[in-house]
C-alpha positions in Angstrom: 0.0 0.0 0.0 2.9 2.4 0.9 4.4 1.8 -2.0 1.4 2.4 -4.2 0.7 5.5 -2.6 4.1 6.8 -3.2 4.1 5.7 -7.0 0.3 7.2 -7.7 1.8 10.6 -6.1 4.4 10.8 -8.1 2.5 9.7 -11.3 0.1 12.2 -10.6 1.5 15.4 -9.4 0.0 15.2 -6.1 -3.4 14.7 -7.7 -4.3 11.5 -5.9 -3.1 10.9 -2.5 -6.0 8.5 -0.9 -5.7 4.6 -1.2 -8.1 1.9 0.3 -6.9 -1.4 1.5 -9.5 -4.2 2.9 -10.1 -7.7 3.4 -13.5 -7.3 3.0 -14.0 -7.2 6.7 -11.7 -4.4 7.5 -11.5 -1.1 5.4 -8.7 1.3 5.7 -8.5 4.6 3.9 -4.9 5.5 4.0 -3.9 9.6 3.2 -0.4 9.9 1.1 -0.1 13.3 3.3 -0.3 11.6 7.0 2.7 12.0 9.1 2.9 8.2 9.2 1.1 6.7 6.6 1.7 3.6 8.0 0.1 4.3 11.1 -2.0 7.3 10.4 -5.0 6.0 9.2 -8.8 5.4 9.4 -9.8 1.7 10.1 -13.7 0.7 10.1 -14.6 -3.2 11.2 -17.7 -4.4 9.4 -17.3 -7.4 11.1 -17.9 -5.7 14.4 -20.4 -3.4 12.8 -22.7 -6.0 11.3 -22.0 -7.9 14.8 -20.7 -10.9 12.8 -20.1 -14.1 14.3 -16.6 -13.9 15.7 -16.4 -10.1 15.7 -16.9 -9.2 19.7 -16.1 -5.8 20.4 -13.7 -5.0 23.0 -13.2 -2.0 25.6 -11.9 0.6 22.4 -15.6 -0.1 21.0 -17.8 1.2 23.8 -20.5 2.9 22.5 -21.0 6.9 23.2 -23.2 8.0 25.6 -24.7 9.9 22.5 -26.6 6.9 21.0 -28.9 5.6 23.2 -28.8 1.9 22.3 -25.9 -0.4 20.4 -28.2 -0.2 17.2 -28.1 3.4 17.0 -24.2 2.9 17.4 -23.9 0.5 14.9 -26.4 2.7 12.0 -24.3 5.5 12.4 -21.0 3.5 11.9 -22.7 1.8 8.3 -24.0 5.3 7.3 -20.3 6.8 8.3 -18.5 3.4 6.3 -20.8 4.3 3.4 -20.0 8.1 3.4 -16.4 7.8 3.6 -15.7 5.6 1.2 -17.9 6.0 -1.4 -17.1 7.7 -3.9 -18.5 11.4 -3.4 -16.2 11.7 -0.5 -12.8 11.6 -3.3 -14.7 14.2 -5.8 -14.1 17.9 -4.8 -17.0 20.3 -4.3 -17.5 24.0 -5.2 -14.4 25.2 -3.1 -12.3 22.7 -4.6 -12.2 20.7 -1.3 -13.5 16.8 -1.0 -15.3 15.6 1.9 -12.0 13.8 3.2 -10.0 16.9 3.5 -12.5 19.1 5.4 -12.7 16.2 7.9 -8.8 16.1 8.2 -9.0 19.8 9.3 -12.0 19.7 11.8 -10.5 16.4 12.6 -7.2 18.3 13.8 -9.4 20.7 15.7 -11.4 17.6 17.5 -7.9 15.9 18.0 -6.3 18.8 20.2 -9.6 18.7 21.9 -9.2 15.1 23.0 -5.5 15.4 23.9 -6.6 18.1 26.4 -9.1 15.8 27.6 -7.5 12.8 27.9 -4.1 14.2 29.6 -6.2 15.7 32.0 -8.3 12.5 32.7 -5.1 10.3 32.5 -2.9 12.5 34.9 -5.6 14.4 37.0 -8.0 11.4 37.5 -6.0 7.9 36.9 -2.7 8.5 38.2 -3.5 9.8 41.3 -6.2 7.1 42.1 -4.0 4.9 41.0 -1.0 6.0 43.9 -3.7 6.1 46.3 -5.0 2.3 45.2 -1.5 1.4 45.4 -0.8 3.1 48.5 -3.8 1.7 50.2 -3.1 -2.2 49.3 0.2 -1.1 50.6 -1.1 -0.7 54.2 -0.7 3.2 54.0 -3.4 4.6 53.7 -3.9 7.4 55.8 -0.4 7.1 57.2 2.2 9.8 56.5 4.3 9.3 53.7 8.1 10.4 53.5 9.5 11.9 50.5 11.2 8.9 49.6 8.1 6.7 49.7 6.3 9.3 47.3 9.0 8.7 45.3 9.1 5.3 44.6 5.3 5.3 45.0 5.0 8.0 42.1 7.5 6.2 40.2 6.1 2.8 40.7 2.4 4.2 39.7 3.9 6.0 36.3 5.4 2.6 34.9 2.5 0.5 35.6 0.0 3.4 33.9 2.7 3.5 30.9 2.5 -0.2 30.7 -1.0 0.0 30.6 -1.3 2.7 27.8 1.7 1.1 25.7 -0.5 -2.6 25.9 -4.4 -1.1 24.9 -2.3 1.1 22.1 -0.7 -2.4 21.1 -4.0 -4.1 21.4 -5.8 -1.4 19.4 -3.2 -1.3 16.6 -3.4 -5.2 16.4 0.2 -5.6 17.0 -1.0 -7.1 20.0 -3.8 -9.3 18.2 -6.6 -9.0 21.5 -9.3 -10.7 19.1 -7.4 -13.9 17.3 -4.5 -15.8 17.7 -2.4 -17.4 20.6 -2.7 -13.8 22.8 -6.0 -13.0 22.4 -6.8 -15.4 25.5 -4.5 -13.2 27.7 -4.8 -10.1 26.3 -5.7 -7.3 28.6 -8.9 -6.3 26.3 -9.8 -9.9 27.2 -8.7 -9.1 31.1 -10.6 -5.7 31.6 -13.9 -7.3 29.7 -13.8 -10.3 32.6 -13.4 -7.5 35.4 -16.0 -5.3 34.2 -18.8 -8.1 33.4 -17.4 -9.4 37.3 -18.4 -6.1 38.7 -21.7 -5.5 36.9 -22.6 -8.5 38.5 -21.5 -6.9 41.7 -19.3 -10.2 42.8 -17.0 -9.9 45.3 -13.0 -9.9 44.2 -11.4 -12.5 46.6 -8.8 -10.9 48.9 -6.4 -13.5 48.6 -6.2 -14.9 45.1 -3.7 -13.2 42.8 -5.2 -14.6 38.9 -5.8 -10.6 37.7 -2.0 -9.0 38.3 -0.7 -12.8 37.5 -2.0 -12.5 34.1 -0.8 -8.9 33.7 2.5 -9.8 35.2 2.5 -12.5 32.2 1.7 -9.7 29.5 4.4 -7.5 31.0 7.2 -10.5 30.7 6.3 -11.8 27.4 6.4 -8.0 25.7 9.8 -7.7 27.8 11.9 -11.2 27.3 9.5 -12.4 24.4 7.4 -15.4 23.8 7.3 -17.8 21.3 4.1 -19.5 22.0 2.3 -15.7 21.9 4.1 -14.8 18.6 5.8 -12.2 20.7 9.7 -11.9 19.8 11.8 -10.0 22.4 13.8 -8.8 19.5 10.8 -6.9 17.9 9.8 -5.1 21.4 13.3 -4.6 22.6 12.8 -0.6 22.2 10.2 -1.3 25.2 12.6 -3.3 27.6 12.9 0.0 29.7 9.5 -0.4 31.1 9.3 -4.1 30.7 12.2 -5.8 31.3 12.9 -8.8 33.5 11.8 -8.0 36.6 8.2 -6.4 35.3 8.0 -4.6 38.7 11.0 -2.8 39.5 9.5 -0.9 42.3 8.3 -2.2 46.0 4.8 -0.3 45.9 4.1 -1.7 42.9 5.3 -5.6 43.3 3.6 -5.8 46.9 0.1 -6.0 44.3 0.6 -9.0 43.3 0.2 -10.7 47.4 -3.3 -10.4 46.6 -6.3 -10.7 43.8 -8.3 -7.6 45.2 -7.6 -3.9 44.0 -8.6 -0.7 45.7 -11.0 1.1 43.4 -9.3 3.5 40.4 -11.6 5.5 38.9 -11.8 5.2 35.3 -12.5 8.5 33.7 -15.5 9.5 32.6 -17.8 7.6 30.3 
């Protein structure tokens, strides 16, 4: 695809900068412009759309509080699949603009928009419920805290929440696969869906068994020293080894978690 994007660019002057690449279940438009074409582009899942046999959506797929049902959800992703990529969307209108390049700048506009939000959610919201979760299954909650425990605690609480982001970002690119494939069944998609149907069933967590952080331990190791029955090679994810290496948890605050299966509640942004 990269490659044909390149070679139509060239041919045309610049003229034709779009390519679509699918399997007939997923359809990416890729932009010749992006900053990493590679990377940069828009992805829609028919399978999960149509709700095909198979094609479970995971914790990137929750629907917005906008719609009020799943079937809402799922018309306005099949009217959105059918306006950008048919073929109105690659003809230009009056002002010489097509519909895909007004949506890459309002799209820029909605994207700083976002970053604000999510910075602040992640770093006002999660990390600090997540030091005082870890804090508290430490047995210091409440207590005073010297500067060198806030250290290690903050420091301790910032690699775990990087691990976290760096897996879902993995998972959502599919370099993690989180639906097929020898990972999927320890995935963290597949760990947070097990938690969250666990508490809308209001079940209690035990206090003593230690399966949750075990498994995420287990995701942590393999992306660190690899793992060949995972498909994971510790050559491809050695630029990651600084925040998974051998010992996954470097830090006290953080390793004392895995003693027991129940976590102190971290709030999880808003919905």
């Amino acid at each position: 695809m990269l490659r044909y994007l390149r070679r139509v660019d060239d041919v045309t002057n610049g003229g034709l900068r779009w390519g679509i690449l699918t399997n007939g279940r997923h359809w990416r438009l890729y932009f010749r412009g992006a900053l990493s074409v590679a990377e940069d582009f828009l992805e829609i899942d028919l399978g999960k759309v149509l709700e095909l046999p198979g094609c479970e959506r995971d914790l990137l797929d929750k629907r917005p509080n906008i719609f009020p049902d799943d079937d809402a959800w799922r018309l306005h992703l099949l009217r959105l699949f059918a306006v950008i990529f048919g073929r109105s969307a690659f003809v230009s209108d009056h002002r010489g603009e097509t519909f895909h390049q007004v949506a890459l700048r309002e799209g820029k506009q909605w994207e700083a928009r976002v970053a604000r939000d999510l910075s602040d959610t992640v770093f006002r919201r999660i990390f600090p419920g997540l030091c005082r979760a870890l804090a508290a299954a430490d047995g210091k909650a409440g207590s005073a805290l010297d500067a060198a425990y806030l250290d290690e605690l903050r420091e301790g609480a910032l690699i775990l929440l990087y691990r976290l982001l760096f897996v879902l970002y993995a998972e959502d690119r599919n370099l993690l696969p989180d639906e097929i494939g020898p990972y999927a069944d320890y995935s963290l998609t597949r760990l947070r869906l097990e938690v969250a149907a666990k508490k809308a069933r209001s079940d209690r967590p035990s206090d003593r068994m230690k399966a949750y952080w075990s498994r995420l331990d287990g995701i942590f190791q393999a992306i660190g020293q690899g793992d060949n029955g995972l498909g994971i090679s510790a050559v491809q994810w050695w630029s990651v080894r600084s925040i998974s290496g051998a010992d996954p948890c470097p830090r006290p605050a953080i390793r004392q978690r895995s003693r027991g299966h129940r976590f102190p509640h971290v709030p999880s942004g808003p919905r």
